[in-house]
Structures are given as structure tokens and as C-alpha cells.
C-alpha positions as CSV (number, residue, x, y, z in Angstrom):
1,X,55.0,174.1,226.5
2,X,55.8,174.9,222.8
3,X,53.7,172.5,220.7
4,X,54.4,171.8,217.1
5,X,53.3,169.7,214.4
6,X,55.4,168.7,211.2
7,X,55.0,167.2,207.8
8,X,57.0,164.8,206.1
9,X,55.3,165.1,202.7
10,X,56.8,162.1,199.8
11,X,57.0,161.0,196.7
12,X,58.6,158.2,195.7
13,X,61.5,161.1,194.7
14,X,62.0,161.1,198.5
15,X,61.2,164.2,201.2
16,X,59.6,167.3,200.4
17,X,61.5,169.9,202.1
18,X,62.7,174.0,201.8
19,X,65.2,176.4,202.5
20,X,64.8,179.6,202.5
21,X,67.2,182.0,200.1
22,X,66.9,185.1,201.3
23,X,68.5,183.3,204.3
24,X,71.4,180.9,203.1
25,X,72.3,179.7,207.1
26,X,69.1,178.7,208.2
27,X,69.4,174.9,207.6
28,X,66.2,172.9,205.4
29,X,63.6,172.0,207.1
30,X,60.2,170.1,206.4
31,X,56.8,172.3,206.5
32,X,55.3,172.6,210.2
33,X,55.0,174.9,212.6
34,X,53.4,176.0,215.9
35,X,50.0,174.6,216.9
36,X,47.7,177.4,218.2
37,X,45.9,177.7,221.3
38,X,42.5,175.8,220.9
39,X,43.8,174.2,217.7
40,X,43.6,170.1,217.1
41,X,47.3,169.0,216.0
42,X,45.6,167.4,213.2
43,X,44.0,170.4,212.0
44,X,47.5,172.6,212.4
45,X,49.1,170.4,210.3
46,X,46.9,170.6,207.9
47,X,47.2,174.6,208.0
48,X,50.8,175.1,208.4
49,X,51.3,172.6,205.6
50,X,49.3,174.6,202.9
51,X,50.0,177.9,204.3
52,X,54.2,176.9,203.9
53,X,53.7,175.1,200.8
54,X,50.7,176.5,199.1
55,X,49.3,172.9,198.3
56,X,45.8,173.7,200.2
57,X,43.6,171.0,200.8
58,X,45.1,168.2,201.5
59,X,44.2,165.1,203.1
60,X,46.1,161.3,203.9
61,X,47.4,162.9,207.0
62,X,48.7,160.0,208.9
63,X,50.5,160.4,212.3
64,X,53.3,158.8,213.2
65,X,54.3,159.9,216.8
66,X,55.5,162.7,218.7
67,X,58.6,163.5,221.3
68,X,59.5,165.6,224.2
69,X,62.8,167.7,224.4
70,X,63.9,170.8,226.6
71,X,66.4,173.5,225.5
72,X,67.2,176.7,226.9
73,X,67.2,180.0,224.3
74,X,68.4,183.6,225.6
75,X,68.6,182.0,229.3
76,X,64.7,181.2,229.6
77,X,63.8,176.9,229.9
78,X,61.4,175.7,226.9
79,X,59.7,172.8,226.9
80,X,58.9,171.3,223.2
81,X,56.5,168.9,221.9
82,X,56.6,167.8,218.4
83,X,54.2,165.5,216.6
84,X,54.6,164.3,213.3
85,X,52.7,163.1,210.1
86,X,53.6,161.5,207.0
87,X,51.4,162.7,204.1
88,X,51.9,160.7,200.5
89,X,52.0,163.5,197.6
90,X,51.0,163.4,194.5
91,X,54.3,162.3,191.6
92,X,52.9,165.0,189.1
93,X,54.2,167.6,191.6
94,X,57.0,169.5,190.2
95,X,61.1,169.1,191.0
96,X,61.4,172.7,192.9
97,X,59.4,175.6,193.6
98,X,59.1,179.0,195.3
99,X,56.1,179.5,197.9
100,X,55.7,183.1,200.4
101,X,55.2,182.2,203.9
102,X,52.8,185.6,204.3
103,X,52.1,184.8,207.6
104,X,55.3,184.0,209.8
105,X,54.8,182.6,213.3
106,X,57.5,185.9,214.2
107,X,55.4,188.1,212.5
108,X,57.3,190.5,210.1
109,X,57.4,190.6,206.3
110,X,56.2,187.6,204.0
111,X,59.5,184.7,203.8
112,X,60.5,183.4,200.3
113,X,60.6,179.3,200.6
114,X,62.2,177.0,198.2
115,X,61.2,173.8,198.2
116,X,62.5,170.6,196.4
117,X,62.8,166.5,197.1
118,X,65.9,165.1,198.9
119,X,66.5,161.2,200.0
120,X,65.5,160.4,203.3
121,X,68.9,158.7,204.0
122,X,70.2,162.3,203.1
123,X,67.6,164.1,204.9
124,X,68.6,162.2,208.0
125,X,71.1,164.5,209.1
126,X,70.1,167.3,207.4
127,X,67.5,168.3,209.0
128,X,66.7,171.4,211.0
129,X,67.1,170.9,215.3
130,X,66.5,167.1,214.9
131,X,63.5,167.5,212.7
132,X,64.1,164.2,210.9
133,X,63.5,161.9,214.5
134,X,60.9,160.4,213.1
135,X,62.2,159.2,209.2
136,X,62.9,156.0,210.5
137,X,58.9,155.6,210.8
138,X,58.1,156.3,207.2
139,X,56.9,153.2,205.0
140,X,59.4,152.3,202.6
141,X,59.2,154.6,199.5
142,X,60.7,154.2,196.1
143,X,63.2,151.9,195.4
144,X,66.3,153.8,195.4
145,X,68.5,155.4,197.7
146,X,71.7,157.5,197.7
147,X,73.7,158.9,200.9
148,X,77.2,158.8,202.1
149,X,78.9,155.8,202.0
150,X,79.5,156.1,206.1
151,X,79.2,152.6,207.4
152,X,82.1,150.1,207.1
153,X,79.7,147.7,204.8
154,X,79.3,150.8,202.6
155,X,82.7,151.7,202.8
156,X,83.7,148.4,201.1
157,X,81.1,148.3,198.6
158,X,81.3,151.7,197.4
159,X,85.3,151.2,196.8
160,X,84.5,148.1,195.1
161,X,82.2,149.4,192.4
162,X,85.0,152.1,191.6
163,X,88.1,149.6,191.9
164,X,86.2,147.4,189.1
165,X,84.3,149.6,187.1
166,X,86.4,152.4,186.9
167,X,90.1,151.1,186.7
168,X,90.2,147.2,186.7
169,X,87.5,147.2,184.0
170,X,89.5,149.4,181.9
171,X,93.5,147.5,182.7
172,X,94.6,149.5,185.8
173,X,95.4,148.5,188.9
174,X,96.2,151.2,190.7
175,X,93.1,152.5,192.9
176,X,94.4,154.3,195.8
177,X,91.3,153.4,198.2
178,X,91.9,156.6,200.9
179,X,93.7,158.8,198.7
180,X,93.4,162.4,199.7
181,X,90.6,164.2,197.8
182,X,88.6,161.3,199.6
183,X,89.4,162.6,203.1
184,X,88.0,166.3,202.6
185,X,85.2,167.1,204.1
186,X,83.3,168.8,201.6
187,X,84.1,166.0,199.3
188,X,80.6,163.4,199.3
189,X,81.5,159.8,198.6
190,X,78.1,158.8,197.7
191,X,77.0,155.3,197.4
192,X,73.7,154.4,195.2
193,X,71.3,151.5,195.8
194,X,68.8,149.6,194.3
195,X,66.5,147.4,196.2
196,X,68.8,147.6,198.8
197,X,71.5,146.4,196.6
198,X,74.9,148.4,196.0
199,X,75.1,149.2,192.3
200,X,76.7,152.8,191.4
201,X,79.0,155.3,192.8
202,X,79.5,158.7,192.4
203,X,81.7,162.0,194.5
204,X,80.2,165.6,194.9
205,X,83.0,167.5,195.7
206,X,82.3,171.2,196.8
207,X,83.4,174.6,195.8
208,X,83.8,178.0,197.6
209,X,81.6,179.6,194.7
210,X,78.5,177.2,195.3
211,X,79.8,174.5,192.4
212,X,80.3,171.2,192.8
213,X,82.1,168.7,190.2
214,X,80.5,165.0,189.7
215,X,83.8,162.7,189.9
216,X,84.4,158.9,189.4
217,X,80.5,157.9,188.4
218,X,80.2,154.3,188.7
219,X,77.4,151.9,187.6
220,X,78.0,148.0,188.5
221,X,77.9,146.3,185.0
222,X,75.1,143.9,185.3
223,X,73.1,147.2,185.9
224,X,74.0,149.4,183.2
225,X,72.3,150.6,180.3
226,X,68.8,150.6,182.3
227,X,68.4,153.8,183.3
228,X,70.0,153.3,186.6
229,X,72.7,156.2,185.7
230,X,69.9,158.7,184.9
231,X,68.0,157.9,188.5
232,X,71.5,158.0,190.4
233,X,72.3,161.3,188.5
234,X,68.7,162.8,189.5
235,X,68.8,162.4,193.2
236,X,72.8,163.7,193.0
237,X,71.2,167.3,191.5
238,X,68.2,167.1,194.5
239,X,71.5,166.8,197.0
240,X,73.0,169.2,195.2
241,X,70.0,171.8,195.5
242,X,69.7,170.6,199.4
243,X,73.5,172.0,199.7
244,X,72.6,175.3,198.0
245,X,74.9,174.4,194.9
246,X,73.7,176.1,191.4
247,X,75.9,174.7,189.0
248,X,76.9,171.1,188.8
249,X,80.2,170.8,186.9
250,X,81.8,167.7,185.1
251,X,84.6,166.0,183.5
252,X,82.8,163.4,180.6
253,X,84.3,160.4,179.0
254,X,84.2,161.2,175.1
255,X,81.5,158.4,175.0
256,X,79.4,159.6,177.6
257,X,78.8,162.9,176.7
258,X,75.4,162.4,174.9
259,X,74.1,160.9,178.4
260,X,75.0,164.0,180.3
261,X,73.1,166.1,177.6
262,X,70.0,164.1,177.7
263,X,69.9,165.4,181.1
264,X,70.8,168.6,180.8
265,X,74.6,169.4,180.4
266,X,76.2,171.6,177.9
267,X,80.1,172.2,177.1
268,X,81.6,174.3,179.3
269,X,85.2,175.0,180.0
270,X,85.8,174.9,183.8
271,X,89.6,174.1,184.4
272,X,92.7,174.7,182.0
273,X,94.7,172.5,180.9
274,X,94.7,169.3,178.5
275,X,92.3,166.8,179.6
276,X,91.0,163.7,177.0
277,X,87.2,164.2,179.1
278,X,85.1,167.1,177.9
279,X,83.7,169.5,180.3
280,X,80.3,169.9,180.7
281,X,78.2,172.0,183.2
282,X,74.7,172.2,184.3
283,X,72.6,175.3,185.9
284,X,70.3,173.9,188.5
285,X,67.8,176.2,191.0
């Protein structure tokens, strides 16, 4: 029996988790690892945590269940055991940083981990071997929440905001609902909520060369100009990082360009051609 014990460290930003650089096709995972022999789970928790993360002594731990699941590696039967804990983090923490695993359970040279806040909804299936199993069990935390607009509900509500904020609101009708850069796969159609509520709208679409470009961002009037823009925006760049991207990329209104600025953008000329927007781009790591 394999027995491990895993973290799911918050904030009200969402879930702590890491990838690892040096290693761009290992998935993100959350901090945990293997319990030793003679060890409490409690206790290896509480190790691998700070020994992944290098936030020592910590305490809150709070479990919230375990599961059973078999899988066979190199033709040999394994039996794992996973338990889990939720452990509330402290908001001053910062937006990303770097931590050496020196002691991998492989052994072998110290690993580089990056680690940085993603939504649960997004963390839900993007987790590591089904590491997320247990996000359902978390207390609710903050009060927003962006992931892919997957669910029929979400479907409708994210074309809504775009039909009326983004073309009827400005005197056209002629939003294509499925039109074909909403069909690609590595094209996100993100829907934002607050409360629960549907209230902006925004598409990461992916490039080759680890950019993305923020399309068609959409707050629903009764909530603009309250800094609902700013926290959509936010949790877009944490999805961003979680998808190994390094420079956002984006085609700005005239009007809007001093909000894309505030948070970090800078002219930058991306595509040729003759557009009325002005292009803007933002480092992020």
C-alpha cells in the first residue's frame, strides 16, 4: 500500500499549487507526498507541505477525507491511499514563487517548484492523477469564480453577456454564437461569477509560442466600474501561469487602454495590419 497525504492550501485567490519548469509535461499538482513508515498522516502533511513549499510551521491542518484506488505501473499492481487536508493560508502570501524540493521521494538532484494560485473550478480538472477528488469538500472561499463555460446554463449565460455587452450595446446585431475560433480547442471561453451570479466574460486563446491573446472581455453593465474587471482579469493571468503561458497579449479599445496599464500592460505590436484597438502585452512568470 502506497500511502500519501496532500494539501490543498487557500486563499481567498483560490488553490495553492506548482509545476515544475525544468519539467514542462509534468502536470500541476498540490504539495503532498508519501507518508513514511512509522509516520502519523497528520504529521507527513505537515512535513511534505513545508519541505515542497518552504512555508515551515504551519498549523490549521484540517482533514477532509481520504480514497482508495489501484493502478498498475511497469506491469507490477499498487495499491494507493490518499488522504487529504485543507489548510487556510495567510492573504499576505505572495502571487508566485520558486521553492527547491532538496529532498525528492526518487532521490536525485534537488527539483525547482513554481508555485502560484489557480480557481478551484479551474483546478478541477487540472490536477495531477485525480489529485483534485476532494475540492468539492473545501468551504466556500472567496467570492469569485472563473472556469469554462462547459454547462448548458453556462453556455447561455456566457453568450448572453457577449451578445449584449459587446455588440447589441454598441448597435450590432450580428453575434455568431458558435462561430469558429469558439470551437478550437485551445481556445478558453471563460465565464466569470460573482456570488454565484454570471457577470463577465472573457476568451484565452492559445499560441504555439506559450502566448495567449485576451479576446471579447465582457462585464454585465449593472457591474461595471467596481473593480469587477480588475478581479476577472487577475484570476485570467493565475490560468494563464497554470497553462505555462508567459506573455498575455491583447487587442484594447482606445478607451480601455489606461485599465490594461494599471495592471500591467504596455504597447506592443503583435499582429500587422490596421486595427482601430491598440495592442498591448504583458510579461507574466
Amino acid at each position: 500500500m502506497i500511502e500519501k497525504a496532500l494539501v490543498y492550501g487557500t486563499t481567498s485567490r483560490g488553490l495553492l499549487v506548482f509545476d515544475e519548469p525544468d519539467f514542462p509535461e509534468v502536470p500541476i499538482q498540490v504539495p503532498g507526498g508519501t507518508v513514511e513508515a512509522g509516520e502519523q498522516v497528520m504529521d507527513a502533511a505537515r512535513r511534505e507541505f513545508g519541505e515542497e513549499t518552504g512555508l515551515l510551521g504551519r498549523t490549521g491542518f484540517r482533514l477532509l477525507g481520504d480514497s482508495h484506488r489501484s493502478f498498475e505501473r511497469d506491469g507490477v499492481h499498487h495499491d494507493l491511499h490518499r488522504t487529504y487536508f485543507h489548510l487556510p493560508l495567510e492573504e499576505t502570501l505572495p502571487e508566485t514563487w520558486n521553492h527547491f524540493e532538496t529532498t525528492p521521494s526518487g532521490g536525485g538532484a534537488p527539483i525547482l517548484f513554481r508555485f502560484f494560485w489557480i480557481d478551484i473550478a479551474l483546478a478541477r480538472a487540472r490536477l495531477d492523477l485525480g489529485s483534485g477528488e476532494m475540492l468539492d469538500r473545501l468551504p466556500a472561499i472567496g467570492r469569485y469564480d472563473l472556469s469554462v463555460a462547459e454547462s448548458s446554463e453556462d453556455q447561455s449565460a456566457y453568450h448572453r453577456l457577449r451578445r449584449t455587452v459587446l455588440f447589441e450595446a454598441r448597435g450590432r446585431f450580428d453575434y455568431i454564437q458558435d462561430g469558429p475560433e469558439e470551437i478550437k480547442e485551445q481556445n478558453l471561453s471563460l465565464l466569470f461569477k460573482f456570488d454565484g451570479q454570471a457577470i463577465g466574460t472573457v476568451r484565452l486563446d492559445q499560441n504555439p509560442d506559450r502566448t495567449a491573446i485576451v479576446r471579447l472581455v465582457a462585464i454585465a453593465p449593472d457591474f461595471q466600474r467596481q473593480r469587477h474587471g480588475t478581479a476577472m482579469l487577475e484570476r485570467l493571468e493565475r490560468l494563464a501561469l497554470s497553462l505555462r503561458i508567459r506573455e498575455l497579449l491583447v487587442h484594447s479599445a482606445p478607451d480601455a487602454v489606461g485599465f490594461y496599464q494599471k495592471l500591467g500592460f504596455s504597447p506592443y505590436e503583435f499582429e500587422a495590419g490596421t486595427f482601430e484597438s491598440v495592442q498591448l502585452r504583458k510579461m507574466i512568470n
